[in-house]
C-alpha positions, 0 to 999 in steps of 0.5 A: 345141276350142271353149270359153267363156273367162273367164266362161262361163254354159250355164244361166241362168234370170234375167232380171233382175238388180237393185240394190234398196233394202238397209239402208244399211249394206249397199249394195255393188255389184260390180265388174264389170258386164254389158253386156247381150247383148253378147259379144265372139267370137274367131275361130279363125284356123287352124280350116277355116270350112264355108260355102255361100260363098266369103269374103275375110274370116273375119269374113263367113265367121263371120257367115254361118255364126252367120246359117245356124244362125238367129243374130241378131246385130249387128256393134259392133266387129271386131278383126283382127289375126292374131298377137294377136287376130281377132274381133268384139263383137257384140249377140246377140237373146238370151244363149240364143244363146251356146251355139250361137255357141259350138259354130260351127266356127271360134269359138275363144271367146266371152266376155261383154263387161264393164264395167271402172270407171273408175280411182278414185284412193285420194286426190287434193289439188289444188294451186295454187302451190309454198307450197301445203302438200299439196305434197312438199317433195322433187319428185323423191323418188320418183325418188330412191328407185328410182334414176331420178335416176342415169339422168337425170345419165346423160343417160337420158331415154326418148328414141326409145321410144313410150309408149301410154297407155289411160286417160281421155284426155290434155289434151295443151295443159298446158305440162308436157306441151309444150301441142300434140297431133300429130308431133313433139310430146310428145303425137304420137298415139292416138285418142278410141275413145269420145267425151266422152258414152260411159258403157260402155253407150251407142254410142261417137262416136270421133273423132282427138283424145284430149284429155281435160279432163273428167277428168284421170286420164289427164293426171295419169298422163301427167305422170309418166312425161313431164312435162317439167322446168321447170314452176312445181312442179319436177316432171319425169318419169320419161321426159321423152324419150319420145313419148306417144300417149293412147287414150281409153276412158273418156268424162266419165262412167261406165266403159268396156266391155272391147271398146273397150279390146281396140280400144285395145290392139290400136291402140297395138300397131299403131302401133307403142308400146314400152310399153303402160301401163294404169292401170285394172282391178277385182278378179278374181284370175284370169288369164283376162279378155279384157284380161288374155289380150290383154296377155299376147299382146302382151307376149310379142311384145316390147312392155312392157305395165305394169298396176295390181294394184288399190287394194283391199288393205282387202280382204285376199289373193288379190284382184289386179285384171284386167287385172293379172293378165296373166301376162306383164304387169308387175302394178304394186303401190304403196309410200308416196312418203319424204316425209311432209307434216306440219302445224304449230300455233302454240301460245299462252299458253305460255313457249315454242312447241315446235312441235307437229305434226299429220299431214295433207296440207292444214291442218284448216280450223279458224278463228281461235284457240281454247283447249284442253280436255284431257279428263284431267290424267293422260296415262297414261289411254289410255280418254279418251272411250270412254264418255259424258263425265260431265255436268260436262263444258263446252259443248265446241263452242268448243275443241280438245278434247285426247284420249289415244289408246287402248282405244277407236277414234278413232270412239268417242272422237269421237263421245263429245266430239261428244255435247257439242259438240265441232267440234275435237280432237286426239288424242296418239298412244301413240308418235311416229308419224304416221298418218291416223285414222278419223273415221267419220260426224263433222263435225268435223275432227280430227287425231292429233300425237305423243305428247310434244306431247300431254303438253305440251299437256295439263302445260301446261293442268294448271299453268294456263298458258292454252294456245291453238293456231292453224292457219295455213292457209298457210306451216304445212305441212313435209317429215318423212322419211315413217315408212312411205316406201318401205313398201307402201301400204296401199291396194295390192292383195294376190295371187297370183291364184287360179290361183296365178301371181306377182302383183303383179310388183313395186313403184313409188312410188304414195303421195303423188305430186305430176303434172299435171291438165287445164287447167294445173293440179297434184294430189297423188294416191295409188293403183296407179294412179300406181306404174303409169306409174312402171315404164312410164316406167322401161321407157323409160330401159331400152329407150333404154339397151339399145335397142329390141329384142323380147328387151330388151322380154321380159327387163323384167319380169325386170330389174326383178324381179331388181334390185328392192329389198326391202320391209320391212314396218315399220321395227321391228327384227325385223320380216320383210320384206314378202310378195311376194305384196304387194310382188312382187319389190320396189321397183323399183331402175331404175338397177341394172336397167339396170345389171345384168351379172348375169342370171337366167333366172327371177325367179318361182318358184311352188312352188304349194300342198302339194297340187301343191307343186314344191319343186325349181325351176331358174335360170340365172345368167349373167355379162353383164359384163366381168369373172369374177365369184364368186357366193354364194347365199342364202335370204332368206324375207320374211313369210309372209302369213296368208290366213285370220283363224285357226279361221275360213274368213274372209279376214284384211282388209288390211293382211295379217297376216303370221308371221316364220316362212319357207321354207327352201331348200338350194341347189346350187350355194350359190357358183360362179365364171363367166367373162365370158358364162357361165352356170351353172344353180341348183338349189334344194329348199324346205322350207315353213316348220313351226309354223304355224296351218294355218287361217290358209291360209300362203302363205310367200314370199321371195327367192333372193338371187344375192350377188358382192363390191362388186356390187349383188345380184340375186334371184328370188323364190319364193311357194307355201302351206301346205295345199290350195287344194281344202280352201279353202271356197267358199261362206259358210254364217255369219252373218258379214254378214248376220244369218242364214246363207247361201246361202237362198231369199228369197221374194216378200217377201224373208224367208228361205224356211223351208218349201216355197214355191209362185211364181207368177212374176209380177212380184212373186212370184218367188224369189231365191237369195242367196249369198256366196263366202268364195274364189274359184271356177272353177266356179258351177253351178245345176240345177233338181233332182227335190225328192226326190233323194238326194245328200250336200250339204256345205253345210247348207241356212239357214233363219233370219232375214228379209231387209230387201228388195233383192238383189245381183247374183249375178254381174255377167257371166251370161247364158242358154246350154245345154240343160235335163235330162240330168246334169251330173257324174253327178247327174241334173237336171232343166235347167240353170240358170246355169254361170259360170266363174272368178268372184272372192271375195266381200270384206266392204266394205260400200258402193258399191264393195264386193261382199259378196254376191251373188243371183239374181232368177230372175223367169221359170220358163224354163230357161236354154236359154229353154224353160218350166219345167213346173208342179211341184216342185223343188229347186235345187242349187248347186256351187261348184267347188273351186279346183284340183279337177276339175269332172267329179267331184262330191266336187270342189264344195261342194253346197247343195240349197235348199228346195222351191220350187213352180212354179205359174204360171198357165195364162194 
């Protein structure tokens, strides 16, 4: 059967879609765009192709078929490879067509062809030499943390697998990288798919030579699963034995749309990689994406393919990235490096320097030295600065104002000292701790220290000590054990996905971490971006151990899930551990994975939510070592996560807050003996935990943990919810982000439309529905309805305010399809205009890389299958369909039905 997978629109009616001038403090965009008018077709390989010719290639039978039925279309790029993927991207004259490509004998699907953007680091420091103080004192700290440090005294290295890297390309002439490109070099292959001038819009130039020194992701990448040893900054990789190959899909500038990154996938599986890394993606949170479906293809034929979650964990839950939501991929979520880099002062006019410390990668730039001005004598008063200072305040522009942190954000406090003068502060934290601090829209610099330093600082002034400080902007900086090493970062991206699969998988070192860049250079870098090729070159060390065998491929993931290390979620005693649905199954332990003599058959149990909750789940223990061994098992739950902020329908933004109150679970058998090569199969019954706020949407998670005497233990992790998934509401009818309710009619002038409303569809009088999406939704739908039908919406029409000017795209894939009139789930319409299918949430990040809401500019009185709207009135009525709920049922979506809107467009 013929289906539109991913995104798919029958009916759109826009034909224009705009990013126009919103207050500043609400410009966001979204995360994926449309390619216009291109699609990416696959081509059903088993399916009887009737044509008036004979054909060698399915691809010309296609064509020819797509021509007959009066397509018009252009071929950009062809995928044949028979086990994964046969297909084409290709230009369509309109996106009206896609219904009829759609329903051609032999299309098994079609999906629009995206833009992914390219990967954004959450932060980045060039370094020049050993002293420079952003640095890690311990180079090889991530190794030691996961237990790649053993592998290497083993004399384990990667040697003999083959790694592809899709990414911005490698500048392969580094010497940690070996400084050449072809066979028998580190660097021995791939291929520049794109050209140093592709954005994702314009035409690719390819070319065989994927060097990259315009951009330095992909090198930076590559340096940690491979840089070799013996480089000025003491860095090696993870798989310094393994062979590279770089495929190039991103240009100097802009992104990369997703067909060109099938091509890279499809090339590397060709020629023969072991592992597939990608460290690339954008929200979306269901596991249908072409890259997504690609990759879970080619890992289930033995490949290890290792993708980032995504670097928006300020966003909240259910918000992994694609194509990480691969369901047979491994989804890489990130943890903090265990070496915290630190600043010292050198503190004058006082009998002696303690040595106070501030937290920050490089030394603030502040010149010379200055002296300190505490803003109160009395260290107990948290309050310092949230209010205006009084007027006998000094010219603060020439000191180190001394703040107390507390009552108000650091913002506040800043802006307070700022309003008379202030360049420099540091403010004393309320504890010992270390941590960055917002500092908003200020110019100044500004850093937190610890609180006993704080209180010397400011006794010392009190007792008229003339107290001075300096920063040395060298031979300052110093190694601390970092207070949240080994903890998720808190950039790392949240799941499960939407259609509830296990995501992230697991963790890896992706906080601070020190690799290469072009031209010879080094960088501290953070994101999932870096955790990512971290388990790639993992994946090395275990196929070089185990050998390089299709079923060693497919059992990674569960080695490195089953071994994994727990991650808490501080380091407070009592604290739970952290949610798998933010750490996976942990922190990835790559000794004991390799290690490993106990195997579990299963390492994700979905119990799912109450609705379609599956509380019994089996796995199979099996004893791969030499000697009999006596099992014990246990429940260990982690934290259960809170979706919601409570008695709201609004996403709890990052990091997650999570209850200590988990699953229980009865296990059968709880202690067994095996032989040598036995197995024996586990059953256990969950119970969802008891007490908690049902508004918050639970989502409990934890670990079975698989115990014998003086071995390490292996788990299987477990995830499900409290509550339905269908009770989750959809569309936001609040004023949470913008100061009216949603979703509205915009008129011409971009206010609020209160009353019927006559459009002409000129260029500058055509309406607009704006609309946010509190969760994700299989199913968007709009249809053109009689203004006086009678159906029981859910969602009370807004009426309120005035909008500011400007839209944001409703979705960033849509495009026309379908035929007009008829019904659609048993309510009678006029025309179809817009169908989308699996659509992410809308977050609450305001700015360029936010997405907080969405619209459509409907700028033509057409139909989406292209045919004119008659003159007269409607309504539209919007649904968005229920995650888990049938879209042939109407009581299964939430309904909005707009104000009426008059068609009126002249006869000329």
């Amino acid at each position: 059967m013929c289906r539109l997978v991913s995104w798919m629109a029958l009916a759109i009616s826009i034909s224009k879609l705009s990013f126009a001038a919103l207050p500043s403090n609400l410009q966001g965009g979204t995360d994926f765009s449309l390619v216009p008018n291109r699609f990416i077709i696959e081509i059903d390989t088993a399916a009887n192709i009737p044509s008036k010719r004979s054909f060698e290639r399915r691809h010309d039978a296609i064509y020819s078929a797509l021509r007959e039925r009066g397509i018009k279309l252009k071929v950009d790029r062809e995928f044949d490879s028979a086990d994964l993927f046969t297909g084409a991207a290709v230009t369509l004259k309109s996106s009206d067509d896609v219904a009829v490509v759609l329903n051609t004998p032999g299309i098994k699907a079609i999906r629009p062809v995206v833009l992914i953007p390219r990967p954004i680091p959450a932060s980045v420091k060039a370094v020049t030499d050993k002293s420079d103080p952003a640095v890690p004192k311990t180079p090889q700290s991530t190794h030691i943390m996961t237990g790649v440090d053993k592998l290497h005294a083993e004399g384990l290295t990667g040697k003999g697998v083959k790694i592809g890297i899709i990414d911005t390309g490698i500048d392969y002439t580094h010497p940690a990288l070996g400084g050449a490109f072809g066979p028998g070099n580190k660097v021995a292959g791939g291929y520049d798919i794109v050209g140093d001038a592709y954005d994702g819009f314009n035409t690719p130039v390819p070319d065989s030579d994927p060097l990259d020194q315009c951009n330095g992701h992909g090198t930076f990448v590559a340096g940690i699963i491979g840089a070799n040893p013996g480089n000025a900054f003491d860095i090696v990789g993870v798989a310094p034995g393994a062979t590279l190959s770089s495929y190039r899909i991103f240009g100097c500038a802009g992104g990369a749309s997703d067909d060109v990154i099938v091509e890279a996938l499809l090339r590397g599986y060709k020629d023969g990689q072991d592992i597939l890394s990608l460290s690339l993606g954008s929200p979306f949170g269901w596991t249908t994406s072409t890259i997504a479906v690609l990759a879970s293809r080619i890992a289930r034929t033995g490949k290890v393919v290792t993708l980032s979650v995504g670097n928006a964990g300020e966003a909240g839950s259910w918000y992994s990235g694609a194509p990480a939501d691969a369901i047979d991929g491994i989804s890489v979520a990130s943890v903090e490096n265990s070496v915290l880099l630190v600043q010292k002062l050198i503190v004058g006019g006082v009998a002696n320097d303690p040595g106070v410390l501030y937290y920050s990668t490089l030394p603030l730039n502040i010149p010379g030295t200055l002296p300190i001005y505490p803003l109160s004598n009395d260290t107990t008063i948290a309050n310092d600065a949230c209010s205006a200072l009084p007027a006998s305040t000094p010219n603060l522009s020439g000191f180190v104002v001394i703040v107390r942190r507390g009552t108000c954000s650091f913002v506040t406090k800043l802006q307070n000292i700022q309003a008379k003068g202030a360049n420099y502060a540091l403010i004393y934290d309320n504890g010992s701790g270390f941590s960055p601090i917002d500092v908003g829209t200020w110019a100044g610099k500004a850093s937190l220290i610890r609180e006993s330093d704080g209180v010397f600082l400011v006794e010392q002034w009190k007792a008229g000590a003339p107290v001075t400080v300096t920063f040395p902007q060298v031979g300052g900086s110093t190694g601390l054990p970092a207070p949240d090493g080994g903890l998720l970062s808190p950039f790392s991206s949240w799941g499960p996905t939407n259609d509830f699969y296990f995501k992230p998988s697991l963790a890896a070192p992706g906080g601070n971490i020190l690799s290469i860049v072009p031209k010879g250079g080094f960088s501290v870098q953070s994101g999932t971006s870096f955790s990512t090729p971290f388990v790639a070159g993992a994946a090395a060390l275990l196929l070089e151990a185990k050998g390089k065998r299709p079923d060693v491929g497919r059992s990674a993931r569960t080695l490195f899930q089953s071994s994994a290390k727990y991650v808490p979620s501080s380091y407070t005693d009592g604290g739970p551990l952290q949610s798998a649905i933010g750490q996976g199954a942990g922190l990835i332990n790559v000794y004991d994975a390799v290690h490993a003599t106990t195997i579990l058959s299963k390492t994700e149990l979905v119990l799912n939510d109450t609705a379609n909750f599956k509380p019994v789940q089996t796995f199979q223990v099996t004893n791969a070592g030499k000697k009999a061994k006596q099992y014990s098992l246990f429940n260990i739950p982690a934290g259960t996560a809170l979706t919601f902020l409570p008695n709201t329908p609004f996403i709890a933004p990052g990091p997650v807050p999570l209850s200590p109150t988990g699953a229980t679970a009865s296990i059968s058998p709880q202690s067994f003996s095996l032989r040598p090569g036995q197995s024996r199969e586990v059953t256990v019954q969950f119970t969802p935990p008891k007490g908690l706020d049902a508004t918050t949407f639970p989502v409990f998670s934890g670990f079975i943990q698989v115990s014998t005497p003086s071995e390490v233990s292996v788990h299987a992790s477990y995830i499900g919810s409290v509550g339905s998934l269908k009770s989750v509401k959809i569309l936001d009818t609040s004023t949470r982000v913008l100061p009216y309710k949603m979703p509205s009619i915009l008129d011409s002038k971009g206010l609020v439309q209160e009353v019927a409303t006559n459009y002409t569809f000129s260029p500058n009088d055509y309406p607009t529905l704006l609309a946010r999406q509190l969760f994700a939704t299989p199913l968007i739908r709009m249809d053109l309805v009689d203004p006086n039908i009678k159906i029981d919406t859910n969602v009370k029409r807004a009426l309120h305010g005035p909008h500011h000017g400007g839209h944001h795209p409703w979705f960033s894939f849509p495009f026309h399809a379908g035929k007009g009139g008829g019904s659609f789930s048993k309510v009678k319409i006029v025309g179809a205009l817009l169908e989308a299918e699996y659509l992410s949430r809308n977050d609450e990040i305001l700015g360029p890389t936010g997405q907080p809401y969405r619209t459509v500019d409907f700028t033509k009185a057409i139909f989406a299958n292209g045919t004119t709207i008659p003159n007269g009135q409607y309504r539209i009525l919007l649904r968005a369909l229920k995650v888990t709920g049938d879209k042939r049922k109407q009581k299964d979506y939430e309904t909005w039905l707009s104000p009426i809107i008059g068609v009126q467009v002249p006869a000329n």
